[in-house]
C-alpha positions as CSV (number, residue, x, y, z in Angstrom):
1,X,-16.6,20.0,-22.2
2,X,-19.3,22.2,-24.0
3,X,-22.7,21.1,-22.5
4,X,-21.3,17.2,-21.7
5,X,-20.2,18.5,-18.1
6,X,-17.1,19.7,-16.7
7,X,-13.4,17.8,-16.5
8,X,-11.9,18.3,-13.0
9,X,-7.6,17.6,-13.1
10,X,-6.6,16.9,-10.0
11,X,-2.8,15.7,-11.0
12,X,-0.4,16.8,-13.6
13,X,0.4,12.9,-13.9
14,X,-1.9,10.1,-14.8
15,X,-4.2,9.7,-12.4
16,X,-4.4,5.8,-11.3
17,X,-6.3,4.1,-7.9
18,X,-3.5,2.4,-6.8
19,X,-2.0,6.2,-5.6
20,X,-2.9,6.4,-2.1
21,X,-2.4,10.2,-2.3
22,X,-5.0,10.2,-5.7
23,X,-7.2,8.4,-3.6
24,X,-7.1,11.1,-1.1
25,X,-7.3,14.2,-2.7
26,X,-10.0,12.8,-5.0
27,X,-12.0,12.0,-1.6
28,X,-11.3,15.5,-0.6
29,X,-12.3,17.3,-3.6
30,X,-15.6,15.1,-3.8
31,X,-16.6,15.8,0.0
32,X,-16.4,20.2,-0.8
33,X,-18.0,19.6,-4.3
34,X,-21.2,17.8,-2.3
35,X,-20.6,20.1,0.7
36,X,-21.1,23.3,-2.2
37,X,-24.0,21.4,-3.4
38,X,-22.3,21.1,-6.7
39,X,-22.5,17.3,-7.0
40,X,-24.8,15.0,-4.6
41,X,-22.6,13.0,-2.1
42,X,-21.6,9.2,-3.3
């Protein structure tokens, strides 16, 4: 994303909030991007 920031895919489908399991993972993949520091917690 040149100097905008970077794109994270989690799924190979379309990612949509009403998938429990998208919910999840993108929970978990938030919680070790604030535990590495890379992003501040939410």
């Amino acid at each position: 994303m040149e100097d905008k920031g970077t794109l994270i895919v989690l799924t190979p489908e379309r990612f949509t909030a009403r998938n429990p399991d998208h919910l999840a993972l993108a929970a978990r993949v938030t919680e070790l991007l604030a535990r590495a520091g890379v992003v501040p917690p939410v």
